[in-house]
mmCIF file as Biopython writes it, N, C-alpha, C and O atoms, coordinates in Angstrom:
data_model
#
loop_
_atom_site.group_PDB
_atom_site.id
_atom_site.type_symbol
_atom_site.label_atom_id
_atom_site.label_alt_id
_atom_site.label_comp_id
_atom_site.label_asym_id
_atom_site.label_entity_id
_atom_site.label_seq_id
_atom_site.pdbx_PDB_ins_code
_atom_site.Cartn_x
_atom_site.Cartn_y
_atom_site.Cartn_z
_atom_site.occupancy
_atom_site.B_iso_or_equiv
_atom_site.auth_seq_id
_atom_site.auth_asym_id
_atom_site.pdbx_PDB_model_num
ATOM 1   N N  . UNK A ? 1  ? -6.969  12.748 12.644  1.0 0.0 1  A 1 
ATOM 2   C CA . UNK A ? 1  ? -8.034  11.778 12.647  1.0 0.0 1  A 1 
ATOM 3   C C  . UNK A ? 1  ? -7.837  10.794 13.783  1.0 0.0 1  A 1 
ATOM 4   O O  . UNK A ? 1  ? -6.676  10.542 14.105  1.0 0.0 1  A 1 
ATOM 5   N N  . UNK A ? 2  ? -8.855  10.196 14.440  1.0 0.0 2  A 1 
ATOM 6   C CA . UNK A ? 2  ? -9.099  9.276  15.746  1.0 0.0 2  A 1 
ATOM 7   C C  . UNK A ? 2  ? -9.824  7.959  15.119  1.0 0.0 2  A 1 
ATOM 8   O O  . UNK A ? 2  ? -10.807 8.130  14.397  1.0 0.0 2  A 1 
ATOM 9   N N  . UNK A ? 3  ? -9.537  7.171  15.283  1.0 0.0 3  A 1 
ATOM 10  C CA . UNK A ? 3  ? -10.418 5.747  15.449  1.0 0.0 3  A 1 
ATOM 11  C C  . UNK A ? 3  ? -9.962  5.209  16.927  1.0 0.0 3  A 1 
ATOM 12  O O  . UNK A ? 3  ? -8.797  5.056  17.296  1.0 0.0 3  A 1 
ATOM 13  N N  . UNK A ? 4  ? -11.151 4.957  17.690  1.0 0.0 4  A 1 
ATOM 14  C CA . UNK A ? 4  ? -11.152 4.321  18.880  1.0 0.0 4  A 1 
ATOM 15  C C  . UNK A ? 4  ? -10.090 5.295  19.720  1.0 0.0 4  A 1 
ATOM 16  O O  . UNK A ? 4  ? -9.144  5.008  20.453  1.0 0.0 4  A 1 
ATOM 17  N N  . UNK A ? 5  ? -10.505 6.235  19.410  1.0 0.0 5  A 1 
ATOM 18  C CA . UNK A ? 5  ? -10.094 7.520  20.341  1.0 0.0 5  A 1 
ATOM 19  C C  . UNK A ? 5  ? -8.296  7.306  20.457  1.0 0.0 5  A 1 
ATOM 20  O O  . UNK A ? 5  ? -7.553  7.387  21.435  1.0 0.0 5  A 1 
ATOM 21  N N  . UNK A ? 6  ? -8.010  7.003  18.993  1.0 0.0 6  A 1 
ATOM 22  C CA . UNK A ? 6  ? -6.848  6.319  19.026  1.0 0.0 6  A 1 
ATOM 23  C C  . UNK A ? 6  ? -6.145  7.397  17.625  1.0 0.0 6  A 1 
ATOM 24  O O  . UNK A ? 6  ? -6.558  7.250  16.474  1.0 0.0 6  A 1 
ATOM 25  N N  . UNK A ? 7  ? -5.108  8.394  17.968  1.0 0.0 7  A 1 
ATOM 26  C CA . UNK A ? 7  ? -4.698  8.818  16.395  1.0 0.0 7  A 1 
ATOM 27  C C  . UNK A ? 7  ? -4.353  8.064  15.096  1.0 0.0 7  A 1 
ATOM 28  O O  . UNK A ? 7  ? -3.938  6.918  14.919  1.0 0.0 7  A 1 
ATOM 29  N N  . UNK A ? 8  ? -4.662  9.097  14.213  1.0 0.0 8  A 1 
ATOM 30  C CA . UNK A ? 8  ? -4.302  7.648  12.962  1.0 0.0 8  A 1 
ATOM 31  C C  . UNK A ? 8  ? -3.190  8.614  12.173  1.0 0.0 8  A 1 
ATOM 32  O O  . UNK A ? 8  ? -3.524  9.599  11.516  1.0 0.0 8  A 1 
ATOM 33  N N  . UNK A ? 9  ? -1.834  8.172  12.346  1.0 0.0 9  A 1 
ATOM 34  C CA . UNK A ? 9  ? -1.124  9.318  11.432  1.0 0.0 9  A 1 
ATOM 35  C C  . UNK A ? 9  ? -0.555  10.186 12.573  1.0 0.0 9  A 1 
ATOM 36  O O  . UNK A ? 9  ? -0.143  9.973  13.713  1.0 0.0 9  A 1 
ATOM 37  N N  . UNK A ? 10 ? -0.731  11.393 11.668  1.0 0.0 10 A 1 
ATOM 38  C CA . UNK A ? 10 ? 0.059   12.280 11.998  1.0 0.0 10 A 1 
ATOM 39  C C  . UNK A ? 10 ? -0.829  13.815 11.796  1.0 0.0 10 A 1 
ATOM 40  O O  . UNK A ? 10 ? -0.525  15.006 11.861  1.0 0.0 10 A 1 
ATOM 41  N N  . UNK A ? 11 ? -2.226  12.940 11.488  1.0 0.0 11 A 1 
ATOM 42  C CA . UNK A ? 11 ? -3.627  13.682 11.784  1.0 0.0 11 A 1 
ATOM 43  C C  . UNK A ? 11 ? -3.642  15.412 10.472  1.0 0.0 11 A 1 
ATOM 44  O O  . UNK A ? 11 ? -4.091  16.549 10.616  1.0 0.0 11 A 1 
ATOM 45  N N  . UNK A ? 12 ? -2.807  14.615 9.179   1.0 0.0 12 A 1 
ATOM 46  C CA . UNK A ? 12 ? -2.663  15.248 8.058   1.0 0.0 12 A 1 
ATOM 47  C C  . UNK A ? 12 ? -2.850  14.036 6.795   1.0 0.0 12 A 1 
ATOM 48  O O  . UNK A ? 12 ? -2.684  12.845 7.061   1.0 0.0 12 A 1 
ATOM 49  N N  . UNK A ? 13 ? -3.159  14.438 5.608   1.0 0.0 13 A 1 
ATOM 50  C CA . UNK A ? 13 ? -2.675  13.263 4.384   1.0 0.0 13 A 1 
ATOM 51  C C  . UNK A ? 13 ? -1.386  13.198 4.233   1.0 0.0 13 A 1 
ATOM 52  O O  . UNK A ? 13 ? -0.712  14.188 4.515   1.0 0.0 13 A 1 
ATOM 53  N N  . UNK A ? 14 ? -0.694  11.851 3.689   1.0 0.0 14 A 1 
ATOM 54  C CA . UNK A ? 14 ? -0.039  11.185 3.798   1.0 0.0 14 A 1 
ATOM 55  C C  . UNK A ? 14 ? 0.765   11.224 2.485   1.0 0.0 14 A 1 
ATOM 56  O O  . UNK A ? 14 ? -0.131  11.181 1.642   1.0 0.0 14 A 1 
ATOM 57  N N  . UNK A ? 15 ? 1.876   11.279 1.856   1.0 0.0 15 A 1 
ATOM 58  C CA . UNK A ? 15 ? 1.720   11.177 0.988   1.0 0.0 15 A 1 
ATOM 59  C C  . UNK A ? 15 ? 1.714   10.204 -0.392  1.0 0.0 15 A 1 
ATOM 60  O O  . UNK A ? 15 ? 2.081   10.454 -1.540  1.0 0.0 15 A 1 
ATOM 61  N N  . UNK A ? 16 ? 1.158   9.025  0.195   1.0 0.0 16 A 1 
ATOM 62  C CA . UNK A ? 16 ? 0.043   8.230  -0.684  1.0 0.0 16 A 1 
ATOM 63  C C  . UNK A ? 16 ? -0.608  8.351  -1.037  1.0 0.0 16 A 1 
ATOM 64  O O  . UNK A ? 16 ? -0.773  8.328  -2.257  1.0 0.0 16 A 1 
ATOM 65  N N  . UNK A ? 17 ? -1.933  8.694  0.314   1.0 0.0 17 A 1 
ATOM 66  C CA . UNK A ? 17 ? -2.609  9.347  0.176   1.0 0.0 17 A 1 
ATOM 67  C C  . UNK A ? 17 ? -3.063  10.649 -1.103  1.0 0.0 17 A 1 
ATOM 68  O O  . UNK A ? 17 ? -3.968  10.709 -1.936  1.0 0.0 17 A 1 
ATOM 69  N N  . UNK A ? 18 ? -2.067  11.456 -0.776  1.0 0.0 18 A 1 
ATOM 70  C CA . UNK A ? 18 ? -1.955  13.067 -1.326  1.0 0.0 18 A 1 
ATOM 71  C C  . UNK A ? 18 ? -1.995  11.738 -3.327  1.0 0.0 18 A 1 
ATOM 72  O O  . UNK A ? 18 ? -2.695  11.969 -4.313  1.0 0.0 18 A 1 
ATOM 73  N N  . UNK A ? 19 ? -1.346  10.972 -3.208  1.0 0.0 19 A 1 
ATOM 74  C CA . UNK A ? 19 ? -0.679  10.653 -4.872  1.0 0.0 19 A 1 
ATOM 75  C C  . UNK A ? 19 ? -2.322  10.328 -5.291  1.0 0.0 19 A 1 
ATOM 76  O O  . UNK A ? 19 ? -3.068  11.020 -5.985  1.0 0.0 19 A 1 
ATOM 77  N N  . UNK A ? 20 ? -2.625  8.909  -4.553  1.0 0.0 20 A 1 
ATOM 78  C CA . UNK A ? 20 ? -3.894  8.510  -4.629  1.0 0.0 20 A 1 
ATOM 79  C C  . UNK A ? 20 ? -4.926  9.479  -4.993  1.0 0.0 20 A 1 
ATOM 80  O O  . UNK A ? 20 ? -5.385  9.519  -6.135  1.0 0.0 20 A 1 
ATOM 81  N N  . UNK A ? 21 ? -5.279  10.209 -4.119  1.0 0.0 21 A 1 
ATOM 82  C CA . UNK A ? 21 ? -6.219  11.340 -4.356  1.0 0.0 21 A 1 
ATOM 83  C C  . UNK A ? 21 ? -6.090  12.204 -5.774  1.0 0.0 21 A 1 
ATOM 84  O O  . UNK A ? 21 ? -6.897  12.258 -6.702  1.0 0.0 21 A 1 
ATOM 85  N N  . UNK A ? 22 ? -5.104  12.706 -5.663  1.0 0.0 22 A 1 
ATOM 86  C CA . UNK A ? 22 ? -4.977  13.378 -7.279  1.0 0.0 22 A 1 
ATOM 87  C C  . UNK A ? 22 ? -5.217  12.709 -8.272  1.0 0.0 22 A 1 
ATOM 88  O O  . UNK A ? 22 ? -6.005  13.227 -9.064  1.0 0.0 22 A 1 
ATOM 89  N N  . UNK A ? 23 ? -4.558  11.093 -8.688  1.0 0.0 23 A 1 
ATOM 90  C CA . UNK A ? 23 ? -4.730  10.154 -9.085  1.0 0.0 23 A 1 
ATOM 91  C C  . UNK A ? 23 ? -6.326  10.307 -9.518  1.0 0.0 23 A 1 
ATOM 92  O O  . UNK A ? 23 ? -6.717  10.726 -10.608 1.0 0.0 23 A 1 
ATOM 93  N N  . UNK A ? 24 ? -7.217  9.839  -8.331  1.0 0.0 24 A 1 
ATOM 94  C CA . UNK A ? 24 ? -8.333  9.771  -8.944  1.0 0.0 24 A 1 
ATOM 95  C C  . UNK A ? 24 ? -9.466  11.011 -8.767  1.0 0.0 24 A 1 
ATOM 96  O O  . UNK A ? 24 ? -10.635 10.783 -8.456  1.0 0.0 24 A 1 
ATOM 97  N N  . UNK A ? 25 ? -8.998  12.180 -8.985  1.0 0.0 25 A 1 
ATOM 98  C CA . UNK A ? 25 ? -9.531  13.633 -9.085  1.0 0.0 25 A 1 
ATOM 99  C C  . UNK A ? 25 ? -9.061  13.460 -10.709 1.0 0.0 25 A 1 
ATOM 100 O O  . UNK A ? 25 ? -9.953  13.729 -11.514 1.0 0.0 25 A 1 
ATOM 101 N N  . UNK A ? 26 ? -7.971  13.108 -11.181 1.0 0.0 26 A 1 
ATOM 102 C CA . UNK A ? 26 ? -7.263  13.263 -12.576 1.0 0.0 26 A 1 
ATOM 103 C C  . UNK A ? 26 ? -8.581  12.232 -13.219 1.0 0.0 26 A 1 
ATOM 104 O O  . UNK A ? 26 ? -9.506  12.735 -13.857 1.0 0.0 26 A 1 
ATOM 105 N N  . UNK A ? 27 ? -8.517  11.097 -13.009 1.0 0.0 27 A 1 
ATOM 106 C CA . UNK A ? 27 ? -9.031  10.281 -14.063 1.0 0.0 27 A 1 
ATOM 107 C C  . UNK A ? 27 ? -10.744 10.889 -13.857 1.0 0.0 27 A 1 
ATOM 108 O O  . UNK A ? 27 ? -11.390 10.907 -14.905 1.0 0.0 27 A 1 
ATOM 109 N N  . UNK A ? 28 ? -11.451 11.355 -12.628 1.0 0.0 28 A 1 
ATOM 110 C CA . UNK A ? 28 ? -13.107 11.666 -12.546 1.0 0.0 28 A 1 
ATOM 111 C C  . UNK A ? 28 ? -13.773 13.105 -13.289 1.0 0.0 28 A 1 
ATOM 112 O O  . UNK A ? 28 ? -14.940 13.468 -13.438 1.0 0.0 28 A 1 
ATOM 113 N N  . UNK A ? 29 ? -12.305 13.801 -13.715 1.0 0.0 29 A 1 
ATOM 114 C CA . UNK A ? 29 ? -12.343 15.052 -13.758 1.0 0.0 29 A 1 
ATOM 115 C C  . UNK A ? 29 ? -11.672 15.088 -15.663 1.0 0.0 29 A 1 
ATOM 116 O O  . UNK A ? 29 ? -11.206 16.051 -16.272 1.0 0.0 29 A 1 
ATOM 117 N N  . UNK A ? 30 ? -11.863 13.806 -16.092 1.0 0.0 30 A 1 
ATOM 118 C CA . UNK A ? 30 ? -11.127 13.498 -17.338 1.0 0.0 30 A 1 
ATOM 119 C C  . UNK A ? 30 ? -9.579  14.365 -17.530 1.0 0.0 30 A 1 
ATOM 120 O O  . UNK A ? 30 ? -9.171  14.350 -18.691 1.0 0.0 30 A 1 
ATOM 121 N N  . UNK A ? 31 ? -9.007  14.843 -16.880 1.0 0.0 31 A 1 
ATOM 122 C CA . UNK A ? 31 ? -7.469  15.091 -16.889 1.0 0.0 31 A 1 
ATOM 123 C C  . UNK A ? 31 ? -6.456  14.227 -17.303 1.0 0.0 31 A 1 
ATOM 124 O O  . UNK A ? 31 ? -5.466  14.570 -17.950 1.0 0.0 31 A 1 
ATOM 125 N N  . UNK A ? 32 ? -6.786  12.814 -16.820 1.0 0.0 32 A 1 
ATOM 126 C CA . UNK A ? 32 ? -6.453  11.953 -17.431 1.0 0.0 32 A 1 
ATOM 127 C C  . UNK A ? 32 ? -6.038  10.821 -18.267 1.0 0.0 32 A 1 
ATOM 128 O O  . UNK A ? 32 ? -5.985  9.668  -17.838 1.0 0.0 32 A 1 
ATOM 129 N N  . UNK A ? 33 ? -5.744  11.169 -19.477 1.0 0.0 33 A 1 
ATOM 130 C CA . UNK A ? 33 ? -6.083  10.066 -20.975 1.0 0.0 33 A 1 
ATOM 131 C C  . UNK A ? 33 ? -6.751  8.517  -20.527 1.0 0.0 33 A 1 
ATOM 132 O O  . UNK A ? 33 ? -7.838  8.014  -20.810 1.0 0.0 33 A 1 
ATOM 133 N N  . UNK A ? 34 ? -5.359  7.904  -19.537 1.0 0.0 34 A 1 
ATOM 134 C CA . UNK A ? 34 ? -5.420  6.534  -19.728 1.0 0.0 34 A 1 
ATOM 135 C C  . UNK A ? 34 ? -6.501  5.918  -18.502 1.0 0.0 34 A 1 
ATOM 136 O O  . UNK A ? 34 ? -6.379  4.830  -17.940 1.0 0.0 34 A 1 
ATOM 137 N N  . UNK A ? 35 ? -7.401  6.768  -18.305 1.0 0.0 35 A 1 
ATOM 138 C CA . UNK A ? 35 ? -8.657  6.353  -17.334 1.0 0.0 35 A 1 
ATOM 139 C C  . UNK A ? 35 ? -9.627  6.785  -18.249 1.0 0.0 35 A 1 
ATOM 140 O O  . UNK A ? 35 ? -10.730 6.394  -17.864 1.0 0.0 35 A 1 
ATOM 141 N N  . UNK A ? 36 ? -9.705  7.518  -19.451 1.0 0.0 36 A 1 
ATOM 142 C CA . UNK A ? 36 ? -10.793 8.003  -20.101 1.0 0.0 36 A 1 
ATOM 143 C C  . UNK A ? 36 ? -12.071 6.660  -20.069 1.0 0.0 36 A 1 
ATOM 144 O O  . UNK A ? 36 ? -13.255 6.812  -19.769 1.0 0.0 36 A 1 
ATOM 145 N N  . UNK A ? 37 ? -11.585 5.748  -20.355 1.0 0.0 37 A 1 
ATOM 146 C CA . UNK A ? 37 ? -12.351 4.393  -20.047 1.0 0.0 37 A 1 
ATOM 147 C C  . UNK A ? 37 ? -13.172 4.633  -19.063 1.0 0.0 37 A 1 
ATOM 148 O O  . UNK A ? 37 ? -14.191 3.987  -19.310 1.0 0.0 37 A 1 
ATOM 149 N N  . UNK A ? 38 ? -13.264 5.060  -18.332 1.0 0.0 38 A 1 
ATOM 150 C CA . UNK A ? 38 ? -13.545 4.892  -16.670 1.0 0.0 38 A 1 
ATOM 151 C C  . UNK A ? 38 ? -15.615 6.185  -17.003 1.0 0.0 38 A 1 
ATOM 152 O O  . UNK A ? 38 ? -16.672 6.195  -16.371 1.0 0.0 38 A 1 
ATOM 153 N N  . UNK A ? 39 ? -15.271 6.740  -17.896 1.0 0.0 39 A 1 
ATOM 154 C CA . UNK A ? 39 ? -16.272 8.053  -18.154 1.0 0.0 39 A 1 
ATOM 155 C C  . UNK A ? 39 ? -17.414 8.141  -18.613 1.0 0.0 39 A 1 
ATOM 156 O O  . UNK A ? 39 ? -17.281 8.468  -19.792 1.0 0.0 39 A 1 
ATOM 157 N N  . UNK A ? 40 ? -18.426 8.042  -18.375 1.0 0.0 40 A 1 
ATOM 158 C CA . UNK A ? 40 ? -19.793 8.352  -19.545 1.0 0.0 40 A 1 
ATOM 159 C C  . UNK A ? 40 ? -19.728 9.912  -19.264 1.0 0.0 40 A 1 
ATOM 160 O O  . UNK A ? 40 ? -19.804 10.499 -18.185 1.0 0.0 40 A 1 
ATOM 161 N N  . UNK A ? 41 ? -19.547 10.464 -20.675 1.0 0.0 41 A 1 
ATOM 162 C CA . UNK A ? 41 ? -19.741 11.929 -20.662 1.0 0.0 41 A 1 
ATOM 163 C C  . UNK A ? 41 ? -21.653 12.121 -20.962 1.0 0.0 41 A 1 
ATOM 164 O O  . UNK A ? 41 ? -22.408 11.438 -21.654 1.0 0.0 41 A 1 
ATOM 165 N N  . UNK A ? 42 ? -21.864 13.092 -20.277 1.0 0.0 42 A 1 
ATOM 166 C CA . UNK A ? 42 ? -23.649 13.672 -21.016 1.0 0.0 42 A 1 
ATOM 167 C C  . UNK A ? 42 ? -23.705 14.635 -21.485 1.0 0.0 42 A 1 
ATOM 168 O O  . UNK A ? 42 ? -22.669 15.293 -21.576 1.0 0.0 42 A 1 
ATOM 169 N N  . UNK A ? 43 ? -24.491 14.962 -21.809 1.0 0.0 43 A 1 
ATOM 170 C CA . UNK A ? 43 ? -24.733 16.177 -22.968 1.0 0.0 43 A 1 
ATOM 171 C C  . UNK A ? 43 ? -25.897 17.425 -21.743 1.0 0.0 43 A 1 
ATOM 172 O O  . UNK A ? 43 ? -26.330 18.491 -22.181 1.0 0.0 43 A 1 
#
């Protein structure tokens, strides 16, 4: 990745990133109990 034609990284995810992301794939994807809060399920 570039901002201002400038690299950012190491032009891969990070692994914060990588934690973060799963993180909130777990709680959007209800995988996660203690985000269930976070959900309106529909029918």
């Amino acid at each position: 990745r570039e901002y201002d034609d400038r690299q950012i990284g190491e032009g891969r995810r990070g692994p914060i990133t990588t934690i973060i992301q799963k993180t909130f794939f777990d709680a959007v994807q209800g995988k996660n109990p203690k985000y269930e809060h976070w959900l309106t399920y529909v029918k």
